[in-house]
Kinemage of the C-alpha trace (Angstrom):
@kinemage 1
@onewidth
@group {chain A} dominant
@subgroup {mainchain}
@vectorlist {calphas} color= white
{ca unk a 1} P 3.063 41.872 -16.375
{ca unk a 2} L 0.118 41.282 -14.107
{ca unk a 3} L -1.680 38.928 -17.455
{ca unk a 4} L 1.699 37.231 -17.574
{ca unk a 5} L 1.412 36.205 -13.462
{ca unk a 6} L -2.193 35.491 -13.891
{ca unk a 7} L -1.344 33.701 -17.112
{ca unk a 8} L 1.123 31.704 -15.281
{ca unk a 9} L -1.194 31.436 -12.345
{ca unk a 10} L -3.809 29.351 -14.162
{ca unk a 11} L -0.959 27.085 -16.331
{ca unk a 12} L 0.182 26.003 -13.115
{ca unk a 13} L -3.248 25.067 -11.473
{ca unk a 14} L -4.912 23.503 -14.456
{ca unk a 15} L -1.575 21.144 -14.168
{ca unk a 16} L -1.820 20.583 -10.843
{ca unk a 17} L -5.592 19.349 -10.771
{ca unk a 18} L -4.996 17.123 -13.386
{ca unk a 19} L -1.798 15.319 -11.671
{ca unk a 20} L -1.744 12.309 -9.735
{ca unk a 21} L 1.261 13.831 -7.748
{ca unk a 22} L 0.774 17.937 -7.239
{ca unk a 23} L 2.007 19.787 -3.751
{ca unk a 24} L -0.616 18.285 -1.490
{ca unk a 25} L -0.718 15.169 -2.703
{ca unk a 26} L 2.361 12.543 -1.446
{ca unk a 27} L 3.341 9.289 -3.748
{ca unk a 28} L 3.156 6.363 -1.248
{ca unk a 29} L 1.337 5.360 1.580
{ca unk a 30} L 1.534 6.656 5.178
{ca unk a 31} L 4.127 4.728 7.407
{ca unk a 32} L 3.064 2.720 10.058
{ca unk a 33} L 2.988 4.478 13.358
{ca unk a 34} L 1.434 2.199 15.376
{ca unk a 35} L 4.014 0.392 17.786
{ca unk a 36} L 1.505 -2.424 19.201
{ca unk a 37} L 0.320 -3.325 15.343
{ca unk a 38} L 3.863 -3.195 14.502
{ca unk a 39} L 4.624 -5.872 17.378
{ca unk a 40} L 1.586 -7.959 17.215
{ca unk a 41} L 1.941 -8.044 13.004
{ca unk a 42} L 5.528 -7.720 12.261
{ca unk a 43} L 6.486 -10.648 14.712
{ca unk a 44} L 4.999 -13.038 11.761
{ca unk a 45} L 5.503 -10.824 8.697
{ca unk a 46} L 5.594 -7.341 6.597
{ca unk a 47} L 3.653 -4.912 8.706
{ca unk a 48} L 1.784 -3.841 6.000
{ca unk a 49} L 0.782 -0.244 5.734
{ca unk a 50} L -3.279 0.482 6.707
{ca unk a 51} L -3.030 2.526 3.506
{ca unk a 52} L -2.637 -0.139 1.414
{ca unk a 53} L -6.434 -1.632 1.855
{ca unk a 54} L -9.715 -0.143 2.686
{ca unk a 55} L -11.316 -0.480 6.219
{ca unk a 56} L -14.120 -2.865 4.711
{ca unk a 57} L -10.859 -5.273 3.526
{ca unk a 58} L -9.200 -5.085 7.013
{ca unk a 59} L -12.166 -5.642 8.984
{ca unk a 60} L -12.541 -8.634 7.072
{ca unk a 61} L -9.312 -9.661 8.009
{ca unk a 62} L -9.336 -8.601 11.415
{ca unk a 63} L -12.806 -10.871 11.544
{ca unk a 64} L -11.400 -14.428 10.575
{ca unk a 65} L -7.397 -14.296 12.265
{ca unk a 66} L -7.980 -18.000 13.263
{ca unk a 67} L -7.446 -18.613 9.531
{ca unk a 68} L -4.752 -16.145 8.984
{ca unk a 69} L -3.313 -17.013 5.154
{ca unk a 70} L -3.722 -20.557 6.810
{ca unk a 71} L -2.495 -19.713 10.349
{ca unk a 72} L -4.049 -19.280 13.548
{ca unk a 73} L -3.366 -15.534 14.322
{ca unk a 74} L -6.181 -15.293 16.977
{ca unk a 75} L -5.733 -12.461 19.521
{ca unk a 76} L -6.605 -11.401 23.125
{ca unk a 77} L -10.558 -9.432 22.406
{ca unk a 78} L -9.201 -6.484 22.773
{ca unk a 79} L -6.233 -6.566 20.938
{ca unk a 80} L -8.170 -7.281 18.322
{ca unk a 81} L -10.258 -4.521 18.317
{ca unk a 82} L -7.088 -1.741 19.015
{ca unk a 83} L -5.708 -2.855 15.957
{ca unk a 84} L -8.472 -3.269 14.305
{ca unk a 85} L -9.437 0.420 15.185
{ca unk a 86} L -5.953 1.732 13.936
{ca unk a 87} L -6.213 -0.370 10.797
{ca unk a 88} L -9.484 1.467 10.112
{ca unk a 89} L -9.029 5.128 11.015
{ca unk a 90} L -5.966 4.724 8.863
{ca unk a 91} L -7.410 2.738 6.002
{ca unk a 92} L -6.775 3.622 2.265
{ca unk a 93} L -9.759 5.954 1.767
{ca unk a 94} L -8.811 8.029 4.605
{ca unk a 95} L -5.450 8.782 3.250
{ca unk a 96} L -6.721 10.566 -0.116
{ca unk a 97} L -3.263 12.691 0.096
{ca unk a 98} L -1.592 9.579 -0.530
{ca unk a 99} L -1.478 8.788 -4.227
{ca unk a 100} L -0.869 4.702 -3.931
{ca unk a 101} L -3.868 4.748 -1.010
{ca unk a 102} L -6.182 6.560 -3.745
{ca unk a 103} L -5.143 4.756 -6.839
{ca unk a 104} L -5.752 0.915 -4.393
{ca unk a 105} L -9.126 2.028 -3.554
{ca unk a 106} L -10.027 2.899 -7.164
{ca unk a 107} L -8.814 0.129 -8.064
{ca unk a 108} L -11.432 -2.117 -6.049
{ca unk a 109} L -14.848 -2.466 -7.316
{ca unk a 110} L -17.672 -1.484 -4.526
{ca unk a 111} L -18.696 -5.273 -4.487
{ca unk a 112} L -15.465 -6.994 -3.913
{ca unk a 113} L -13.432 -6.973 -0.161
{ca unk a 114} L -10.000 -8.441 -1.045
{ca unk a 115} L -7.956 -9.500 2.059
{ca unk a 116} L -4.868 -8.988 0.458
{ca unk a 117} L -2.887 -6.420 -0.965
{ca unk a 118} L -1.742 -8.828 -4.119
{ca unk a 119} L -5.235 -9.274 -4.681
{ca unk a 120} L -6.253 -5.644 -5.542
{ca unk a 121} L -6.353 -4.210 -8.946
{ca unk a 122} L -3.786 -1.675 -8.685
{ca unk a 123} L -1.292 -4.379 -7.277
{ca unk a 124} L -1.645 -6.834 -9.953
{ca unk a 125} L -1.483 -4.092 -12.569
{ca unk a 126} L 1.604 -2.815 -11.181
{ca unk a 127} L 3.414 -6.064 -10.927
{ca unk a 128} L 2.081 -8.090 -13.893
{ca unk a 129} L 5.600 -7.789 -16.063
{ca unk a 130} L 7.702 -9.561 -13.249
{ca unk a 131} L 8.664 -12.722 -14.246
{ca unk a 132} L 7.517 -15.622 -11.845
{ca unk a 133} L 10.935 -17.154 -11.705
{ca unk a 134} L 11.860 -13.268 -9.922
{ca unk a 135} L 9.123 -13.690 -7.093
{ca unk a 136} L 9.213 -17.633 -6.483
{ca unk a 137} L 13.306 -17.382 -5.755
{ca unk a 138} L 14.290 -17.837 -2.267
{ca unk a 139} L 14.854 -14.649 -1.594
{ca unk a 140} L 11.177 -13.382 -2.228
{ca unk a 141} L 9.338 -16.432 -1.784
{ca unk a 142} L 5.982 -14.503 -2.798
{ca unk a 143} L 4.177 -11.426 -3.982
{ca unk a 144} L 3.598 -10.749 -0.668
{ca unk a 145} L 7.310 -9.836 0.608
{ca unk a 146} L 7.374 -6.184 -0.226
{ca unk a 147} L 10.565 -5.966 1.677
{ca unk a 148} L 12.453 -8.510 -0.594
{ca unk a 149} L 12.120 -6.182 -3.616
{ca unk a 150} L 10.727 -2.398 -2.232
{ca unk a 151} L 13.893 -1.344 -0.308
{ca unk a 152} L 11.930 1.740 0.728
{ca unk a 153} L 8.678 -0.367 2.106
{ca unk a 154} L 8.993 0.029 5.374
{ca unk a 155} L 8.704 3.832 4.984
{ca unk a 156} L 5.750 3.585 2.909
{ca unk a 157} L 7.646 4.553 -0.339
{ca unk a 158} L 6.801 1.543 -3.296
{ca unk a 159} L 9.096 4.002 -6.018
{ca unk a 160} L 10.086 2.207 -8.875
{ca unk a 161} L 13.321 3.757 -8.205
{ca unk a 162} L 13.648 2.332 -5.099
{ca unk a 163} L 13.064 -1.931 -6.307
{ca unk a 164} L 16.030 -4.012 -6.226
{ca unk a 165} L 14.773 -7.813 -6.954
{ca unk a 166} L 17.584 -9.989 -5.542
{ca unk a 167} L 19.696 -11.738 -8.228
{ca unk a 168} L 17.491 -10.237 -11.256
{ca unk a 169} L 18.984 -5.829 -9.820
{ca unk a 170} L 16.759 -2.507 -10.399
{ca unk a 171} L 13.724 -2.869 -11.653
{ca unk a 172} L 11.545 -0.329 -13.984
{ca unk a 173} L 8.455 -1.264 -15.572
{ca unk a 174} L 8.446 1.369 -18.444
């Protein structure tokens, strides 16, 4: 009995280290929790999960909001630099629990510092099968409208089980 529990023991833990998803791990990104970023970001757009970039990609944003995706974002100094600071402590390599926040960063070469989430490799690999005539509709607009598809976004959850594209339903990717 005790080699069948031991047996049992080491099935289960070999399959666990080798997962992308095991019991410590979680499959999205953490949720924002920040309610200044949330006002300051989310008056204009998607406040987009820390998790979803690494700090050296948000400090890069954080350093040029005069040119914000072609608007004039500029905050207050220190506004700034508190958002900056929760963007950072909560960046995608400080999330390695997270699966999405580990697969982004591995998907980003050491030498490149993309400023948006569409631009990373992970993104593009994830999305490549949707047809453009899905994302430029009015009701998406762009890539960059996770809520117009991901009905769980907001939460942090991107689950293929959880897309709904307007007019084209449930989406799956297998």
């Amino acid at each position: 009995m005790k080699k069948i529990v031991l047996a049992s023991i080491l099935i289960a833990g070999s399959l666990l280290a080798d997962s992308d998803y095991n019991f410590f791990t979680k499959r999205g990104v953490a949720p924002v929790e920040n309610a200044f970023y949330k006002s300051e970001c989310a008056s204009c757009h998607f406040a987009y999960q820390p998790g979803l970039l690494p700090a050296k990609s948000w400090t890069k944003v954080m350093g040029d909001l005069s040119n914000h995706f072609g608007t004039d974002a500029s905050l207050e100094a220190v506004d700034n630099k508190t958002i900056l600071e929760y963007l950072v402590d909560n960046s995608a390599e400080k999330f390695t629990n997270y699966k999405r926040s580990r697969k982004i960063v591995a998907s980003i070469a050491e030498n490149e510092t993309p400023i948006a989430v569409t631009a990373t490799g992970y993104f593009k690999q994830k999305h490549r099968g949707i047809p453009r005539r899905a994302i430029e509709q009015e009701e998406v607009k762009s890539l960059a409208n996770c809520v117009a598809c991901h009905t769980t976004a907001e939460k942090g959850s991107y689950s293929e089980r959880d897309i709904m594209i307007p007019n084209f339903g449930r989406w799956d990717d297998d």
